[in-house]
C-alpha positions in Angstrom: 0.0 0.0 0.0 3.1 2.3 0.8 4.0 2.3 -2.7 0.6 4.6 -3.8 3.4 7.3 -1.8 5.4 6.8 -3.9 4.6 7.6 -7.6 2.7 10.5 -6.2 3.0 14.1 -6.6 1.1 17.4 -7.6 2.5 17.3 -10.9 -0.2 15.7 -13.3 2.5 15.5 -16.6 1.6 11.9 -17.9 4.6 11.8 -20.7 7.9 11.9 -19.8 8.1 12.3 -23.8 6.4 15.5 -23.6 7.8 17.8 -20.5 6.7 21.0 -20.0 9.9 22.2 -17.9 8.6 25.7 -17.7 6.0 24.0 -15.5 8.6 21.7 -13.5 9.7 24.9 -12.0 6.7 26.3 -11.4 6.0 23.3 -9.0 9.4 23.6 -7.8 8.6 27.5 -7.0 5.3 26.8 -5.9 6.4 24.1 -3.3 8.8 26.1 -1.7 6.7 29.1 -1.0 4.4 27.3 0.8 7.6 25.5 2.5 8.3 29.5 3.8 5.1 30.4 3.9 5.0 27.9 7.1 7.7 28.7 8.4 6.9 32.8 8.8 8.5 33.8 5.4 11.5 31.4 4.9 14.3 34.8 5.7 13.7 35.5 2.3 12.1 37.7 0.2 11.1 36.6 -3.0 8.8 39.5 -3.9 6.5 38.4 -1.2 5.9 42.1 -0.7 4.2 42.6 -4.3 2.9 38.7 -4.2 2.3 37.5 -0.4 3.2 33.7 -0.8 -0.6 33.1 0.9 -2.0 34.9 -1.8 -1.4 32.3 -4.5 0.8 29.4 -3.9 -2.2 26.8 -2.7 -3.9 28.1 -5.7 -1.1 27.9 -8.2 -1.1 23.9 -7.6 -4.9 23.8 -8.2 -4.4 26.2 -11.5 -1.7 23.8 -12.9 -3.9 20.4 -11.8 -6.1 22.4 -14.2 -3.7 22.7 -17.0 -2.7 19.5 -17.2 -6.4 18.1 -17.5 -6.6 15.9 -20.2 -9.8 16.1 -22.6 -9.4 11.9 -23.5 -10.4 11.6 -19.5 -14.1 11.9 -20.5 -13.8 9.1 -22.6 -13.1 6.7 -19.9 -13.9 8.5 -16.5 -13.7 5.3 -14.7 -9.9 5.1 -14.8 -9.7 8.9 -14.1 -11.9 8.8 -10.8 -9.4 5.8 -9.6 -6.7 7.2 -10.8 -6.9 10.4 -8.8 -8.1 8.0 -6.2 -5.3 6.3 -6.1 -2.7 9.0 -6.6 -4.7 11.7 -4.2 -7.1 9.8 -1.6 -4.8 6.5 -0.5 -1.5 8.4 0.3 -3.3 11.1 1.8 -4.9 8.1 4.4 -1.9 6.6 4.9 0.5 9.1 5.6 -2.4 10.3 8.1 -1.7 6.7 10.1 2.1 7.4 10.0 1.2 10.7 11.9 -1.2 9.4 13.8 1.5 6.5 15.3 4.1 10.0 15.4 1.8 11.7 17.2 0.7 9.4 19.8 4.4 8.7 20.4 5.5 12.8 21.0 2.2 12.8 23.2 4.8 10.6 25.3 7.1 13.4 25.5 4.1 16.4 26.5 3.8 17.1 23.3 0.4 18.3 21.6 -1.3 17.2 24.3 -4.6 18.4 22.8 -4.3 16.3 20.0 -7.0 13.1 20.1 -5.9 9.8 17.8 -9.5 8.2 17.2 -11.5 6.9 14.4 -12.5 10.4 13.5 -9.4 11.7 13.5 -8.1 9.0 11.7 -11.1 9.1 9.0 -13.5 12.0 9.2 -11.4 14.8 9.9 -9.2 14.5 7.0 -12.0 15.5 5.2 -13.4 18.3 7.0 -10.6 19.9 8.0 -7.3 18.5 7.4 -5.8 19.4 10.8 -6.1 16.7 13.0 -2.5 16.0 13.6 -1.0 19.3 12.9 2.3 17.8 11.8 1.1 16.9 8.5 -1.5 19.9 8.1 -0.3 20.4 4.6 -2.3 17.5 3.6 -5.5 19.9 4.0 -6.0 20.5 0.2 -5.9 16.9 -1.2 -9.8 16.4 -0.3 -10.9 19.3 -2.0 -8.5 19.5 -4.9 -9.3 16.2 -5.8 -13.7 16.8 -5.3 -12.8 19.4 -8.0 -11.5 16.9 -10.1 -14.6 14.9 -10.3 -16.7 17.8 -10.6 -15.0 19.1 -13.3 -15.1 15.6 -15.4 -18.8 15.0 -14.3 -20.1 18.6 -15.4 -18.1 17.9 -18.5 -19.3 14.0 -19.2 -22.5 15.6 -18.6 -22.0 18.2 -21.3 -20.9 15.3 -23.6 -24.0 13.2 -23.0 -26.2 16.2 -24.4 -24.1 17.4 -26.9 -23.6 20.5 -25.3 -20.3 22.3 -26.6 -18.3 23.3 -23.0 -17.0 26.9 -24.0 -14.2 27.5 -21.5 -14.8 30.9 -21.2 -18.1 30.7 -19.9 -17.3 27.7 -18.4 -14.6 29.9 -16.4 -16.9 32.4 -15.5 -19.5 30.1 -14.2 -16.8 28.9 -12.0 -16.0 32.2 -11.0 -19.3 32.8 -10.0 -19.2 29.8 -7.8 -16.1 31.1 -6.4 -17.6 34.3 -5.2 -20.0 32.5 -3.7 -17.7 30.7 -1.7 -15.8 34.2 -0.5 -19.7 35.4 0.8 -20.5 31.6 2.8 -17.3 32.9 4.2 -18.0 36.3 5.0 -21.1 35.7 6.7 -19.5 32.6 9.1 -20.3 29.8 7.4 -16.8 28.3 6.9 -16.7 25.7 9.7 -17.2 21.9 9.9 -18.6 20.7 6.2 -19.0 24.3 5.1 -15.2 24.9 5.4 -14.8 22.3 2.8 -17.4 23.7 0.5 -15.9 27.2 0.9 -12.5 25.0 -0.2 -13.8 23.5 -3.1 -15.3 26.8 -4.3 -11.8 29.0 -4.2 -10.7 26.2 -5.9 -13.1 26.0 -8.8 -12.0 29.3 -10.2 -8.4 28.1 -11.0 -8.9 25.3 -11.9 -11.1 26.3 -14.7 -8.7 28.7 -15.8 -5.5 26.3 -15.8 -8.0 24.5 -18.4 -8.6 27.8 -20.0 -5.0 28.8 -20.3 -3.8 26.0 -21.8 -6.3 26.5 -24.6 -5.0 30.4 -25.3 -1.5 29.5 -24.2 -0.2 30.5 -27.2 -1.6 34.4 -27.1 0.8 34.6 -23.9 3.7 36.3 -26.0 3.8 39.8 -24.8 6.5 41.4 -24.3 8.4 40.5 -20.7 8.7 44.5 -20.0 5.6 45.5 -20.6 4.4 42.0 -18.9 6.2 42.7 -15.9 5.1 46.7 -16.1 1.6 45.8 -16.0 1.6 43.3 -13.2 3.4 45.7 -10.6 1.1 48.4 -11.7 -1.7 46.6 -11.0 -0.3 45.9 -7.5 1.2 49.0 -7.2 -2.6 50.9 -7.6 -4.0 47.9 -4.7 -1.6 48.3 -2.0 -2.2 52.2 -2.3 -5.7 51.5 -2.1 -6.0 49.1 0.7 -2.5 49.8 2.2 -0.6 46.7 1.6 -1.3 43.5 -1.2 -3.9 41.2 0.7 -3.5 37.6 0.9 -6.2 34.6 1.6 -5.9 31.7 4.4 -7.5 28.9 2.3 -6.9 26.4 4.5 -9.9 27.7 7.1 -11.7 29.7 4.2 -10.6 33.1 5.6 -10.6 35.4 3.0 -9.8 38.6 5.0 -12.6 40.3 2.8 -16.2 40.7 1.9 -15.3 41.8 -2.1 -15.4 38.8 -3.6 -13.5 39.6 -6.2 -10.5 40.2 -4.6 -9.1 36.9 -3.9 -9.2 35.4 -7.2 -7.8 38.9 -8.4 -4.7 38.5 -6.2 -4.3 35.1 -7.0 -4.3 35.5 -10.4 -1.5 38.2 -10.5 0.6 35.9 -8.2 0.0 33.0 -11.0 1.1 35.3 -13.7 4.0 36.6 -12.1 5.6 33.2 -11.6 4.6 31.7 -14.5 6.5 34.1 -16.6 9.6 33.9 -14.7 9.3 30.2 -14.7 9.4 30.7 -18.4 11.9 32.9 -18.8 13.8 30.3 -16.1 13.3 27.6 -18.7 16.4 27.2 -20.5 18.7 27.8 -18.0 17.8 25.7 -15.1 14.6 23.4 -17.0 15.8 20.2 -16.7 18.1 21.0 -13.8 18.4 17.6 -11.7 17.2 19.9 -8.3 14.3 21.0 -9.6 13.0 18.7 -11.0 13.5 15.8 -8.0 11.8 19.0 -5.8 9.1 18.9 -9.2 8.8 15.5 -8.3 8.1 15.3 -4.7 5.7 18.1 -4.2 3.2 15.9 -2.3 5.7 14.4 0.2 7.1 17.9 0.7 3.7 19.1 1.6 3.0 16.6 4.0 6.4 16.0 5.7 7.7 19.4 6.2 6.4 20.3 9.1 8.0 17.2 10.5 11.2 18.3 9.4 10.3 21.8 11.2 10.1 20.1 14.7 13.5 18.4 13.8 15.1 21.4 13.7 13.4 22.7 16.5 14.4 19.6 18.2 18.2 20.4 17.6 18.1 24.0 19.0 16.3 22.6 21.5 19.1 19.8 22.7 21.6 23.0 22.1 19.6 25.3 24.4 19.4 22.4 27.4 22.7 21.2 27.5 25.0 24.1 26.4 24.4 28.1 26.7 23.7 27.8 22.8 20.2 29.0 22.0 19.2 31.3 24.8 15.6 32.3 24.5 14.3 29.2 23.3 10.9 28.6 24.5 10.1 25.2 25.2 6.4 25.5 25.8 6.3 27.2 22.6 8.0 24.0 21.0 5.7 21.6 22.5 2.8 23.1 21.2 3.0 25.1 18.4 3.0 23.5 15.0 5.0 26.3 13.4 7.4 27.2 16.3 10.7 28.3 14.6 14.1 29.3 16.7 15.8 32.5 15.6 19.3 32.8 16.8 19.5 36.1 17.6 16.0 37.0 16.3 17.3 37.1 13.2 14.5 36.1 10.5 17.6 34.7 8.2 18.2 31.3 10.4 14.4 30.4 8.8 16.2 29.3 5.5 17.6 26.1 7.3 14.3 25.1 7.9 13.2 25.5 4.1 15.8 23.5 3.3 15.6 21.1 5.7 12.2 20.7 5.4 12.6 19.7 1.5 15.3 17.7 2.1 14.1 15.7 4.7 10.9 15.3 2.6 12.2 14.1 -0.1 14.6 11.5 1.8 11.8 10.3 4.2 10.0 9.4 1.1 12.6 7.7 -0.5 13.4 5.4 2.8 10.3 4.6 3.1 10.4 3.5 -0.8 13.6 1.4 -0.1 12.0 -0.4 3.4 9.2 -1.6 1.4 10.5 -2.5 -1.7 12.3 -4.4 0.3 10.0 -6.2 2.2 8.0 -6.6 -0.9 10.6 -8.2 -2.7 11.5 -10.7 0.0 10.6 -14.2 -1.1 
């Protein structure tokens, strides 16, 4: 069962005979953002104060799952509901029991104490919510991202029964519309238990629809990278003197920090654009680079292991600050508790980029143990 983990990440590319390494890092980018998004910024920049990593980088993985939507799937929607089963639903389940057995051990050790390991939160509440063992919180946008997928395919199947021609455009907009729907549940409190995973699924809609409707225009995106770039920042530029600073979403609880509806999508959509060029214009120098592409590759385990990784880290400063007079002003309680708790020697924001690259690192490697220990007992006659 282990090996579903394996073959899975967010990258939907079925052809290793037909790349799109523009794309590879995109995934690469989008991965570690969220990586530093966790981890209060990551000590660096990267124009997060034009394009606040919570502004996009959830919905860039949803607008590329979009993109790489395959037409052909309509014609045999079985496979595609059990592939995306297979690939989404059983990893997500079975990395929840790993953190359920590595959460019930650190409750050993005061840790989490809150934290309950039960048939809900074993089954129900990766659904709802997606929080139920903190440590591998990143796992919060498989349920939804995946519902999109069969609603997409169904409305589409369903189009295809009754000869009804899907014009993506309108298609788009009607997803939109769903979208802003989801923003005003939101607004008006309804974003908890079953609703937070409507609200979910509708912010998703909208990119997903237009990674589908990209793709179709693709070739229309050839303007010029000055006037490209000019555009964007103006755009952003003229928000953050309206509202005061560029606005960012929290998708994971459907808190949208707004009541204009619009908004969201808006920022998310600049964010998109703004990456995908550079990851375009990134292409032929660092494409098929053997780094981003293995961090391409391993998005999913990197999303669900990196928080792991975090406490680590955490871990080390905090063996440092107990037996030497390394680390002063480490706060244990803080450690114990806090899913995000990160040590700044000093307080200085720079020491976050060993957890970045911890955190991919050690995703990528607990992954590939895992792969060796059960190929190995697999193979064992």
């Amino acid at each position: 069962m282990w090996l579903s983990i394996h073959n899975m990440s967010l990258n939907t590319e079925n052809s290793s005979n037909n790349v799109k390494y523009e794309f590879k890092i995109l995934y690469a980018l989008g991965i570690i953002f969220i990586v530093m998004g966790h981890c209060h910024g990551g000590g660096v920049s990267f124009f997060n104060e034009f394009f606040p990593f919570y502004s996009f980088h959830v919905a860039l993985f949803v607008f590329t799952s979009g993109y790489f939507y395959k037409k052909e799937n309509e014609l045999r929607i079985k496979n595609f509901i059990l592939s995306k089963t297979k690939k989404l639903i059983v990893p997500l389940y079975l990395w929840n029991i790993f953190y359920a057995i590595v959460i019930q051990i650190l409750k050993n050790f005061d840790f989490f104490p809150s934290i309950k390991v039960n048939i809900e939160t074993l089954l129900v509440e990766p659904i709802i919510n997606g929080h139920q063992f903190l440590l591998n919180l990143g796992g919060w946008f498989v349920i939804p991202l995946y519902i999109v997928h069969i609603i997409n395919i169904l409305a589409r199947t369903i189009c295809f029964k009754f000869n009804i021609k899907v014009n993506e455009f309108i298609y788009f907009v009607i997803c939109l519309f769903l979208g802003f729907a989801g923003i005003l549940l939101s607004s008006k409190g309804f974003n908890k238990e079953w609703f937070l995973l409507l609200d979910r699924i509708l912010y998703f809609l909208p990119f997903y629809s237009l990674g589908i409707l990209y793709k179709k225009y693709e070739k229309y995106d050839n303007l010029n990278n000055l006037l490209y770039f000019g555009l964007i920042f103006f755009i952003s530029l003229i928000i953050i003197y309206k509202i005061g600073y560029m606005p960012y979403v929290t998708p994971s609880w459907a808190k949208f920090h707004t009541n204009n509806v619009f908004q969201p999508f808006f920022i998310g959509f600049i964010g998109i654009s703004f990456w995908l060029r550079i990851s375009k214009i990134l292409c032929p120098a660092i494409g098929k680079s053997k780094y981003i592409n293995i961090i391409a590759d391993n998005t999913y385990t990197i999303m669900i292991n990196h928080l792991l990784a975090f406490k680590i880290v955490d871990t080390v400063f905090f063996l440092l600050h107990k037996y030497t007079n390394i680390c002063a002003g480490f706060r244990v309680s803080y450690y114990k508790l806090a899913w995000n708790y990160c040590y700044l020697p000093h307080g200085k924001t720079q020491f976050l980029i060993i957890y970045v690259i911890f955190g991919i690192i050690f995703s990528i490697f607990l992954k590939k143990f895992i792969l060796k220990i059960t190929t190995y007992f697999t193979t064992i006659k």
